[in-house]
C-alpha positions, 0 to 999 in steps of 0.5 A, a space after each residue: 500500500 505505501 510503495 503503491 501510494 509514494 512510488 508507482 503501481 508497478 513497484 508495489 509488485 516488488 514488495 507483494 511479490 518477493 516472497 511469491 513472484 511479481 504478479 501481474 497489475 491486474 492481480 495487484 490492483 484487486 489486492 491493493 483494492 482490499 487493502 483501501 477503506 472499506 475493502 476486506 484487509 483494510 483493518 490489517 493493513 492499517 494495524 501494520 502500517 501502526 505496527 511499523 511506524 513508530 520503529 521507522 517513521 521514514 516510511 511515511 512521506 510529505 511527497 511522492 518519490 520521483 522516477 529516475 530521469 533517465 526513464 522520463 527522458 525516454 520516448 513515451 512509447 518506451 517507458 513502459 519498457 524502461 520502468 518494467 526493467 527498474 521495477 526487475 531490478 528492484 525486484 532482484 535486489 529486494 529479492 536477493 537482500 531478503 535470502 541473503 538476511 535470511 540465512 544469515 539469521 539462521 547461520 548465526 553469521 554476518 550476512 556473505 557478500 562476496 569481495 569486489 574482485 581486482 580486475 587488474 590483477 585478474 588481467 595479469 593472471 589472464 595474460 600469464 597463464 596464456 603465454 605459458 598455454 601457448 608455449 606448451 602447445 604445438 604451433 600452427 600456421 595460423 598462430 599468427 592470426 590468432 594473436 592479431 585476433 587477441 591483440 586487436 580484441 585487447 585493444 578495442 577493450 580500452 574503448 568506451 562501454 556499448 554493444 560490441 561485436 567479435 566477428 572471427 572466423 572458426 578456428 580464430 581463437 574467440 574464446 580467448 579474445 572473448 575473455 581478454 576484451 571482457 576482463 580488460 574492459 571490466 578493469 578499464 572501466 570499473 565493471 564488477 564482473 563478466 557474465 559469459 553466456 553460451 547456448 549450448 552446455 556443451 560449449 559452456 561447459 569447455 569454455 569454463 575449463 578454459 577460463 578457469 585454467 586461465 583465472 582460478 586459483 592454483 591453490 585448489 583447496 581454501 583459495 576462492 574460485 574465479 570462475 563460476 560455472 552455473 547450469 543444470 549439468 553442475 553439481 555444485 555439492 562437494 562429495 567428501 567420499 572424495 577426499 580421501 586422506 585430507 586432514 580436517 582443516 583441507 577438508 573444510 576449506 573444501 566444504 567452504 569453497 563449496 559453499 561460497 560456489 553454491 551461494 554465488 549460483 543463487 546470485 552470480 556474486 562471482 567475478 567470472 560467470 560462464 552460464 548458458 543463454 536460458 540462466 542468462 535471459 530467465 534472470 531477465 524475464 522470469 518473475 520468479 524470485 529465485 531467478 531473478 534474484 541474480 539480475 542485480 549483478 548483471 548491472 556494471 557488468 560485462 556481458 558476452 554472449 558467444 555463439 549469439 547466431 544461436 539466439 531464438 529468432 521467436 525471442 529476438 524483440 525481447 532479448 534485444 530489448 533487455 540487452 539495450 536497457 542493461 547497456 543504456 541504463 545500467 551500466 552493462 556493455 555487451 560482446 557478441 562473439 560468433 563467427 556468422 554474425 546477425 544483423 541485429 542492427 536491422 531490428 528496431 530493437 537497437 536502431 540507433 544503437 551504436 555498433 562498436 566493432 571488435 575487428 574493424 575489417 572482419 572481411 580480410 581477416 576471413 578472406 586470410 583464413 580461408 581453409 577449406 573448399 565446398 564440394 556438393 552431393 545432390 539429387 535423390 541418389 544421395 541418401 545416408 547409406 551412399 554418404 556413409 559408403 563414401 566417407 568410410 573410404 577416407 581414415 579421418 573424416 567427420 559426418 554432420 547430421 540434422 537429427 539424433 535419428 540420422 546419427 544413429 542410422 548413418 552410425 550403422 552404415 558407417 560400421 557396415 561400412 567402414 575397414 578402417 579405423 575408429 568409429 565414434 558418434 556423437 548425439 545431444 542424447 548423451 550425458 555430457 561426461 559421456 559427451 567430454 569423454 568421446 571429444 577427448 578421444 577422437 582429439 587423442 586420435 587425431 592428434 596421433 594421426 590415427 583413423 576416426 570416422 565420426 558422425 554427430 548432431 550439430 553439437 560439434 558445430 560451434 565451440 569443439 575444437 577438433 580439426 579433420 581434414 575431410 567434413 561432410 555436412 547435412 544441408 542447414 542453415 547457411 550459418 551451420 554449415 559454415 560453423 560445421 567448416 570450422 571443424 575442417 583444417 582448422 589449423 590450417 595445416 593443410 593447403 585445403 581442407 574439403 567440406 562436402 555439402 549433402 542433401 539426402 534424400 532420407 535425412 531428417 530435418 529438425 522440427 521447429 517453427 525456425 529452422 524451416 524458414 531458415 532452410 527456405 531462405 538459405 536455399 535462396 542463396 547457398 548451394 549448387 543451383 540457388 533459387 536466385 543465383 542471378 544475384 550473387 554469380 558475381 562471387 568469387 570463383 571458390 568460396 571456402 570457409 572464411 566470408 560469411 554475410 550476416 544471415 537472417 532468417 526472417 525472408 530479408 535478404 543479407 546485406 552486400 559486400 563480402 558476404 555475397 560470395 556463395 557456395 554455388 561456384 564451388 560448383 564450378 571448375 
């Protein structure tokens, strides 16, 4: 009733929901109806507003509290918007002081609020542990590059806070260039942590080996960690049958590493987050309490979405929308990292929205790392059993498919048809140590320069770091196809690598109201004979895995430039 009278409707939510979850203004207006004179609670209400009173008088006031000047200046049409996102950030703070009391009252304890880290020191941790990454591995020919990629990212750090764009081929080290900007950009300017989002858990759960490689503590038993990794496939509770002979005081410095782990999950109190898109965007558009009790901390954050092609096209207006407020208002600034960029600056979500540019020129870095060369297989003779014969002739190869039933079926085939070699499969399926474990050994085998012939879904698509010289590909979307290439001379160790486009005439396709769409449109203007050839014949003569026009699969057509190079004149001698 007081924050109703003093404030705006809207933040009365805030106080009736934090137990609950905000609920929508139709159910508050009814409670704050029985609430006035006359109405049912009435008497209630006023017995403890006297009950509180007399402790905290401030609470009544001579006039309304005004808006933020940032929400008034706003146009009309966005202010709604704008208080829905203060009222969730209010909500999360609320929230979150209200759990974080709560258990410090039944602790016994001072309520736990994780130290601000230095990110400075943080950064040169970052830098160290990179160099002796890097001097601990085999070279390769495109090193050079890579480091041009992490340099020019550490230098775009020092720019003002925004919306930033990574745009680097497969295979061009954006995971660290990722971490370097968003760290750098953190200490620059202030920001309290970096929230790294992936959209796949697979590609979570690697990035957060890297980064904790990279940033946590040596000293694995009391030291805090750096890197929080949250996501349903974390168990974040410590089995002490796994302590084996620890004395006492190792054991509870484990127990109490575990603990501040399982506090920060609940609020994302950490200096380095590594979490999937839904934690991220349900933090953001829940109204559940114990989801959005995290949305505080992403304000003087640094957020980076990686693989952000991934994003649900359904979902883009409000995803957008939030992001620009979190950028515009409190104080965020966002990385998109992928190597097959959207243009989200067609959207009426971020017009006007400076684009700030990682790599100013990502053309000529793609066209320098050119690796591989298209090649395709139509027409209703193609089918999995006849791909499967064909790839079973060649020791090191990988399969792509559209679903998790191609992938057992072209397993089979394969099995029947190979006489060489290991034959592996990967699904979405699989449990993801099932998953770790089966990565590991094809990079065991290729690293040897053994035989593995391997299918998967399109999980190895985007953050796998494995590196064949032959791929074949299931027709998709024009950006898989490309993120499936990475997959191919990513190291560029050969002269060519050969990526093999297949359409089977028995192949799946996966069934969702976005994927058809994407297909249809990038039938347009990828493949042998693309509807509209007529428009992009002026390509180059082989397109190989490097130029990538921003894809859009709403029926726009990609912009120019370099991306008008399509994999139609492959086809050609």
């Amino acid at each position: 009733m007081l924050a109703e009278r003093y404030t705006q409707l809207a933040c009365a939510a805030v106080v009736f929901g934090h137990h609950g979850g905000l609920p929508d203004l139709e159910r508050l207006r009814d409670e704050l109806h029985k609430g006035r004179p006359g109405g049912s609670e009435a008497a209630r209400v006023q017995e403890a507003i006297r009950a509180v009173e007399g402790i905290v008088p401030e609470m009544h006031r001579s006039s309304r509290i005004a808006l933020p000047g940032w929400l008034l200046d706003l146009p009309r049409r966005e202010q709604g918007l704008g208080l829905d996102l203060l009222v969730r950030m209010l909500f999360s703070c609320v929230v979150d002081a209200d759990y974080l009391d709560t258990s410090a009252h039944f602790e016994g304890a001072a309520v736990r609020v994780g130290e601000r880290a230095d990110m400075a020191a943080l950064v040169e941790r970052y830098e160290a542990r990179r160099k002796r990454y890097l001097a601990g591995r085999e070279s390769s020919p495109v090193d050079a590059l890579r480091q041009s990629v992490y340099e020019r990212a550490c230098a775009a750090a020092a720019g003002e806070p925004g919306v930033y764009v990574l745009q680097v081929p497969t295979g061009g080290a954006k995971t660290m260039a990722a971490g370097a900007f968003a760290l750098r950009h953190a200490a620059r300017h202030g920001k309290r942590r970096v929230v790294l989002a992936v959209p796949f858990i697979w590609v979570t759960e690697q990035n957060a080996a890297v980064y904790r490689d990279l940033l946590d503590p040596e000293d694995a038993g009391g030291a805090t960690a750096v890197v929080l990794e949250h996501h349903s496939a974390v168990d974040l509770d410590v089995e002490e049958a796994g302590f084996g002979e620890l004395a006492e005081e190792q054991r509870e410095a484990l127990r109490q590493r575990a603990r501040t782990a399982k506090l920060a999950a609940e609020n994302w109190d950490a200096p380095f987050v590594v979490t999937t898109t839904v934690r991220l965007f349900e933090s953001l558009f829940s109204h559940k309490p114990s989801q959005m009790r995290r949305l505080h901390n992403l304000a003087g954050s640094v957020i980076v979405l990686d693989e952000v092609q991934a994003l649900p096209d359904r979902l883009l207006a409000p995803i957008l929308s939030g992001l620009r407020g979190l950028v515009d208002h409190f104080g965020a600034t966002v990385l998109l990292v992928s190597a097959t960029q959207p243009s989200f600056w067609e959207l009426s979500a971020w017009k006007g929205l400076e684009r700030k540019a990682v790599i100013d020129n990502p053309a000529a870095l793609f066209d320098a790392l050119r690796r591989v060369e298209y090649e395709w297989r139509t027409g209703q003779e193609v089918t999995l059993e006849s791909i499967a014969r064909e790839t079973a002739t060649h020791p090191q190869v990988l399969t792509v498919v559209g679903t998790t039933r191609d992938a057992a079926r072209f397993h089979r085939h394969l099995q029947a048809a190979s006489a060489q070699g290991v034959v592996l499969h990967l699904s979405t399926r699989m449990t993801s140590a099932h998953r770790r474990e089966v990565i590991a050994q094809i990079r065991a085998l290729l690293g040897r320069g053994e035989p593995v012939q391997v299918v998967s879904t399109n999980l190895i698509e985007a953050g796998v770091d494995v590196d064949f010289p032959r791929l074949y590909r299931a027709w998709a979307p024009p950006e898989s196809l490309q993120q499936a290439a990475g997959r191919c001379n990513r190291d560029g160790r050969l002269p060519s690598g050969t990526v093999i486009v297949f359409d089977p005439a028995d192949g799946g396709r996966p069934r969702s109201d976005e994927y058809r769409p994407a297909v249809q449109t990038g039938e347009q203007f990828f493949g042998r004979h693309p509807l509209r050839a007529g428009r992009v014949r002026r390509a180059a003569p082989v397109l190989r895995a490097a130029i990538f026009v921003p894809f859009v699969p709403s029926g726009r057509e990609p912009a120019g430039g370099a991306g008008s190079a399509h994999p139609e004149a492959a086809a050609r001698p």
